[in-house]
C-alpha positions as CSV (number, residue, x, y, z in Angstrom):
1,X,32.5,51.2,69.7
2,X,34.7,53.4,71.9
3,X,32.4,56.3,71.5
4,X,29.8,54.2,72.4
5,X,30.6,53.6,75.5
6,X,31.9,57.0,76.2
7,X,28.7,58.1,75.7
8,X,27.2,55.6,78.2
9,X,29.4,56.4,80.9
10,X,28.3,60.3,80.5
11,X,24.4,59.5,80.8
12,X,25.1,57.2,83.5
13,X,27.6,60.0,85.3
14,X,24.3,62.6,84.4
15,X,21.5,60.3,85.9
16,X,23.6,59.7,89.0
17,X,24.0,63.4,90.0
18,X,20.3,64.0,89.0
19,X,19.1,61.4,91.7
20,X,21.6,62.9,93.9
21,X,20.2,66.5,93.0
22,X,16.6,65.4,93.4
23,X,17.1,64.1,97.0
24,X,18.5,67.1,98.5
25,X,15.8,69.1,96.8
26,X,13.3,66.7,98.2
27,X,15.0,67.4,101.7
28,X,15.3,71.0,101.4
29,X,11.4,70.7,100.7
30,X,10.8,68.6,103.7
31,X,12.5,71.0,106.0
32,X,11.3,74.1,104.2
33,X,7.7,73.0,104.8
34,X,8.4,72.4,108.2
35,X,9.4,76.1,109.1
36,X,6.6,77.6,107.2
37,X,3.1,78.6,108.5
38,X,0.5,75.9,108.1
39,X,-0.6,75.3,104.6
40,X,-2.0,72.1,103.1
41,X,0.5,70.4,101.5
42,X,0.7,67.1,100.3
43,X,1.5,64.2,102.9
44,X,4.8,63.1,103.3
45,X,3.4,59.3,102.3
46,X,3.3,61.7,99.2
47,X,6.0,63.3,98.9
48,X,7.6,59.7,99.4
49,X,5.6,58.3,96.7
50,X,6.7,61.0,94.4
51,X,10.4,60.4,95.1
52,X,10.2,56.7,94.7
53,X,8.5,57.3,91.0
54,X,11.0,59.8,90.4
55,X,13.8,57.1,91.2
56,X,12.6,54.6,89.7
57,X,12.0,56.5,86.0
58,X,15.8,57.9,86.2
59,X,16.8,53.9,86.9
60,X,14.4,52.7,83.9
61,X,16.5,55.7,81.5
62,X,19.9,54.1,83.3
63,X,18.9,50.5,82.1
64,X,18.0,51.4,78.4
65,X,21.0,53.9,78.0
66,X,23.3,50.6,79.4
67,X,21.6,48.5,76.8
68,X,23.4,47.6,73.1
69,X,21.9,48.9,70.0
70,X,20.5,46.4,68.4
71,X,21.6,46.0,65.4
72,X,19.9,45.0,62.3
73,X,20.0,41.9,61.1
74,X,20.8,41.1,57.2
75,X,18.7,38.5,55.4
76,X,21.3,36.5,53.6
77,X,20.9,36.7,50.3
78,X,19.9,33.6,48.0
79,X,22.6,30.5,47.2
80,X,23.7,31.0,43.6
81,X,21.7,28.5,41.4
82,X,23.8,25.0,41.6
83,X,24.8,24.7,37.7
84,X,25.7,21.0,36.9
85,X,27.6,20.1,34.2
86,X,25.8,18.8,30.8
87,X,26.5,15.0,30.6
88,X,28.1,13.5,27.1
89,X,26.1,10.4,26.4
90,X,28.4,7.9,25.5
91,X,27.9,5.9,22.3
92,X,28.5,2.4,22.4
93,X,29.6,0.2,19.4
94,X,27.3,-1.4,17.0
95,X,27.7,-5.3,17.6
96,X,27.9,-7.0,14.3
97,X,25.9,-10.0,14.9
98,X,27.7,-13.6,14.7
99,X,26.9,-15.6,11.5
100,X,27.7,-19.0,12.1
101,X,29.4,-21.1,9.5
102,X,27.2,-24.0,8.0
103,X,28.0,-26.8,9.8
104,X,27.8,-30.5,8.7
105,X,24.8,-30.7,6.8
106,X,22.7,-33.8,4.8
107,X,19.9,-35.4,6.4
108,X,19.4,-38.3,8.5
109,X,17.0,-41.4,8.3
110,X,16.1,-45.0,7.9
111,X,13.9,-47.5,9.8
112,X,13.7,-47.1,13.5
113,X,17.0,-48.0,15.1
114,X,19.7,-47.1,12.4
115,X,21.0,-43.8,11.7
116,X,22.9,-42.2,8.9
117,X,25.5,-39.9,9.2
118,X,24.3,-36.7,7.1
119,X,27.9,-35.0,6.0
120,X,31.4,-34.7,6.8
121,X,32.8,-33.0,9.6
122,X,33.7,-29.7,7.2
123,X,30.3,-29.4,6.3
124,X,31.0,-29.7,2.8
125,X,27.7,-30.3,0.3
126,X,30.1,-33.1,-1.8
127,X,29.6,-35.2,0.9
128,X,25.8,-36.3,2.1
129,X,23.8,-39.2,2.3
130,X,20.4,-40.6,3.7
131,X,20.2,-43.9,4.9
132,X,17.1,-45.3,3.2
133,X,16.5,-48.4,4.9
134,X,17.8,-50.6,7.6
135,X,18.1,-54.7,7.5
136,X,17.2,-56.2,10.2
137,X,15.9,-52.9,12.3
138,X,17.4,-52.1,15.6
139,X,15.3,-54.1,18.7
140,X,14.3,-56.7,16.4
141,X,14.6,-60.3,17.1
142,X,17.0,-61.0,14.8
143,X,19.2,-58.7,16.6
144,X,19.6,-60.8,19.8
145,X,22.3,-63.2,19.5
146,X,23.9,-65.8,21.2
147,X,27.6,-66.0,22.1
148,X,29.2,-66.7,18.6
149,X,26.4,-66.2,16.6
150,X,26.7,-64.1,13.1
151,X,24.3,-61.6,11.9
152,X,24.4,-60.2,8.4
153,X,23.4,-56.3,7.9
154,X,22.8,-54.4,5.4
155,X,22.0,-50.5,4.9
156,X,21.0,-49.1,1.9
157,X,22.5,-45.3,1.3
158,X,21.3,-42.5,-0.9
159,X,23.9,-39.8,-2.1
160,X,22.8,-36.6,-1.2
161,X,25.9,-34.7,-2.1
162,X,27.2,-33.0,-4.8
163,X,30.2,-35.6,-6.1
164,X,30.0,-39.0,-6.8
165,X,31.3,-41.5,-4.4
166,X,34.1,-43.5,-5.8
167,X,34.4,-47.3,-6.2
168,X,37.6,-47.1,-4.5
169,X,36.2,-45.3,-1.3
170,X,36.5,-47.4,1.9
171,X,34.0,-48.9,4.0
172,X,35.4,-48.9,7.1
173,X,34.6,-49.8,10.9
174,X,33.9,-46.4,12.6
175,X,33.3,-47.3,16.8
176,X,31.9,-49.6,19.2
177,X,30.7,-49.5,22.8
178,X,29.4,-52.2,25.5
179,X,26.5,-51.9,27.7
180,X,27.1,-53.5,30.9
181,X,27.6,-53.3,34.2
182,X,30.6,-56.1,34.6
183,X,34.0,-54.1,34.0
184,X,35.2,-56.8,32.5
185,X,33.1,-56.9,29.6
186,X,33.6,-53.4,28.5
187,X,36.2,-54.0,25.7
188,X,34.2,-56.7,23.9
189,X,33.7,-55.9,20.3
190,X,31.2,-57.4,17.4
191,X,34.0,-58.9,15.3
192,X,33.0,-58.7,11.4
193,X,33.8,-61.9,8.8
194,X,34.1,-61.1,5.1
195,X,32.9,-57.8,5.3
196,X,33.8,-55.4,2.0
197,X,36.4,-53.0,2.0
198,X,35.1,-50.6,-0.8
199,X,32.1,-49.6,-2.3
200,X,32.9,-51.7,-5.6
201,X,30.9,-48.9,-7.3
202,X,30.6,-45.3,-8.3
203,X,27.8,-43.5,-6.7
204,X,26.6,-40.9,-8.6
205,X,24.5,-37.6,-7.2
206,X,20.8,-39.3,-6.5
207,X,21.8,-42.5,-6.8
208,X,21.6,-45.4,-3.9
209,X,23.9,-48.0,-2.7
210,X,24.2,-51.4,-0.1
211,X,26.5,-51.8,1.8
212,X,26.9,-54.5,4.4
213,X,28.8,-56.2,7.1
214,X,28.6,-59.9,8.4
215,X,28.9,-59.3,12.3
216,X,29.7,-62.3,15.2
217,X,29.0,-61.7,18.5
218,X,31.8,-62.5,21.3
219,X,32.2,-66.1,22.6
220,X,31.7,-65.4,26.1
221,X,31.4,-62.5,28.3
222,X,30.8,-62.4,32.6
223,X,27.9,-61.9,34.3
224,X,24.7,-62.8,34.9
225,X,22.7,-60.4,32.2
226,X,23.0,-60.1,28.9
227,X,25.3,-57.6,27.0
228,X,24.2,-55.0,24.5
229,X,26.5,-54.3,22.1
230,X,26.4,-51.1,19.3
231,X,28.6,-51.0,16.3
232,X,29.2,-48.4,13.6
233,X,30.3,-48.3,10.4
234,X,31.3,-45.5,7.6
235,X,32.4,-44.3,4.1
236,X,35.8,-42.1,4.0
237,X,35.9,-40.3,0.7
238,X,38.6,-38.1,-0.1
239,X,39.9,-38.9,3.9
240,X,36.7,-37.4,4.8
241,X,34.8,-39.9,6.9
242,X,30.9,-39.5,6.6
243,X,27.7,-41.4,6.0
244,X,27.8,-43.3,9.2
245,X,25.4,-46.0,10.3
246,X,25.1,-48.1,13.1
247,X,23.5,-51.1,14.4
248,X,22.9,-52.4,18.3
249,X,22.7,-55.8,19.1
250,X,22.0,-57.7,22.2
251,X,24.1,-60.7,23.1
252,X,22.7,-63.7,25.3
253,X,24.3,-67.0,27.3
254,X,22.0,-70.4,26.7
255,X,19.1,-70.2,29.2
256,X,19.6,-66.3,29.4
257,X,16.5,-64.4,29.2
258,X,16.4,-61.8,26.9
């Protein structure tokens, strides 16, 4: 860089004492030309011209010797290929598939309005049962009562299962429920009257059985409408309960509509 410049201030320093050399030659000329004989030389609007071109051409040579090299530019060179990493695909754990357990099994029937209970809670094939018929059917008239009034049921049960139902098995109340809407009449209950306590009877694989309950309706009860009332009843063998069957009833005041 320094000897760059160096060598700029040199031309410079040069084209200085050339313009300085080429105006005293041009006045020399001017005066030289005056003192000799006449001769056709050029005009001095010339002579000026010449000088003037002359000045300018050493100022043109000043300008590009003051100007930098130019320098070349590089082309940068091409960005390294971006290399990304492979990917491990990640394997995710076969899900064994849920197998449920066989829940409480038997099948379920009867005349419209009873139902029968098909097993026990466990599921266990000892203990099913289809209700085969129903007497008197849910919704029938016999099954609207008045207060005090006793109705006499009776289901008829087929054992589905694999063991035989014991004699000594109970037949027991299950639940009961009120329709209403007094409060008060909520914890009203069909109360039963010499209803069995067993099945008196072994009931062998295929074989049927009926079983019954005398029912009377409550005394009294609030309101202005009548009350329905839904009872249900079951066999507990082995301290299993199961086959259960249920009855509704609906209970009426004298000159109640039903």
């Amino acid at each position: 860089m320094v000897k760059e410049r160096t060598t700029l201030v040199k031309e410079r320093t040069t084209l200085q004492a050339l313009r300085k050399f080429l105006i005293l030659a041009l006045t020399l000329t001017i005066a030289l030309a005056a003192c000799a004989p006449q001769q056709a030389t050029e005009s001095p609007e010339r002579q000026v011209a010449t000088f003037v071109a002359m000045t300018v051409s050493a100022q043109n040579a000043e300008t590009a010797a003051a100007q930098p090299l130019t320098t070349a530019t590089t082309a940068p060179t091409e960005a390294q290929a971006l290399v990304l990493p492979t990917l491990t695909p990640i394997i995710l754990p076969t899900v064994t598939p849920f197998v449920a357990s066989s829940g409480s099994g038997g099948s379920s029937g009867g005349s419209s309005g009873g139902s029968g209970s098909g097993g026990s809670s466990s599921g266990s094939q000892k203990y099913l049962c289809t209700l085969v018929s129903q007497t008197p059917n849910d919704g029938s008239p016999a099954t609207i009562l008045k207060v005090g009034d006793t109705l006499d049921v009776k289901w008829t049960l087929r054992n589905d299962g694999t063991k035989t139902w014991e004699s000594t098995w109970p037949w027991s109340f299950y639940s009961s429920a009120v329709d209403t809407n007094v409060p008060s009449n909520s914890t009203l209950t069909m109360s039963s009257v010499g209803s069995q306590t067993s099945l008196g009877t072994n009931v062998e694989p295929g074989k049927m059985i009926t079983l019954g309950v005398e029912l009377t309706a409550p005394g009294n009860f609030d309101g202005r409408d009548p009350i329905r009332i839904g009872t249900a009843w079951t066999i507990i063998g082995d301290g299993t309960k199961f086959c259960k069957v249920d009855i509704n009833v609906e209970v009426i005041r004298p000159g109640m509509t039903p």
